[in-house]
N, C-alpha and C positions, 0 to 999 in steps of 0.2 A: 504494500500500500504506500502512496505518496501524501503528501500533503501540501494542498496549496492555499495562498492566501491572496485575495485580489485588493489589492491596497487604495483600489477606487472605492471598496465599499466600506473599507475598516475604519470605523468611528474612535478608535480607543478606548472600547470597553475595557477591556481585559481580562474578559469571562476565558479566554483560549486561555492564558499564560495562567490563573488561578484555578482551574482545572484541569491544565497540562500542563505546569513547569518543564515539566522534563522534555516540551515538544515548545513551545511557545517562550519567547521573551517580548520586551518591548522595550521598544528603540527609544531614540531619546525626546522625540515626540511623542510618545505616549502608544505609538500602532502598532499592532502583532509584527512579529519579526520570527523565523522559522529557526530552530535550531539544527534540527535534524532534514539537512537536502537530501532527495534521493529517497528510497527505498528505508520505511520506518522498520525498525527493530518487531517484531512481532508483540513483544508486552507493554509495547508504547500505542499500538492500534486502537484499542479500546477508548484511552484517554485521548485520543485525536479526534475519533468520530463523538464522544461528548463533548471535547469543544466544538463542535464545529456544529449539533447538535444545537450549544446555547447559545450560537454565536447570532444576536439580536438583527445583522445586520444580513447574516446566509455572505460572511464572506471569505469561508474558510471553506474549504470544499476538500473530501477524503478518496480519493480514487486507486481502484484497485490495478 
């Protein structure tokens, strides 16, 4: 699975980075910022499609 984040829609919540640290930071404007480029760790999937689940904006998209 990859994980992408479309930064035209990313408002700065920060539901991704407080329900996926380990997959999400934010930059120094405040926007998700991806950790993990490329192909996710298997026990990092779960917490990616929850954020991207609460993500208020649908701007984080999880594709297999």
């Amino acid at each position: 699975m990859r994980v992408r984040v479309d930064l035209d829609r990313c408002q700065g919540h920060s539901r991704c980075y407080a329900l996926a640290p380990e997959v999400f930071d934010v930059d120094d404007d405040g926007y998700a910022a991806l950790l993990i480029e490329g192909d996710l760790p298997t026990h990092l999937e779960a917490p990616a499609q929850l954020a991207a689940a609460n993500c208020p904006e649908r701007a984080i998209t999880v594709e297999e």
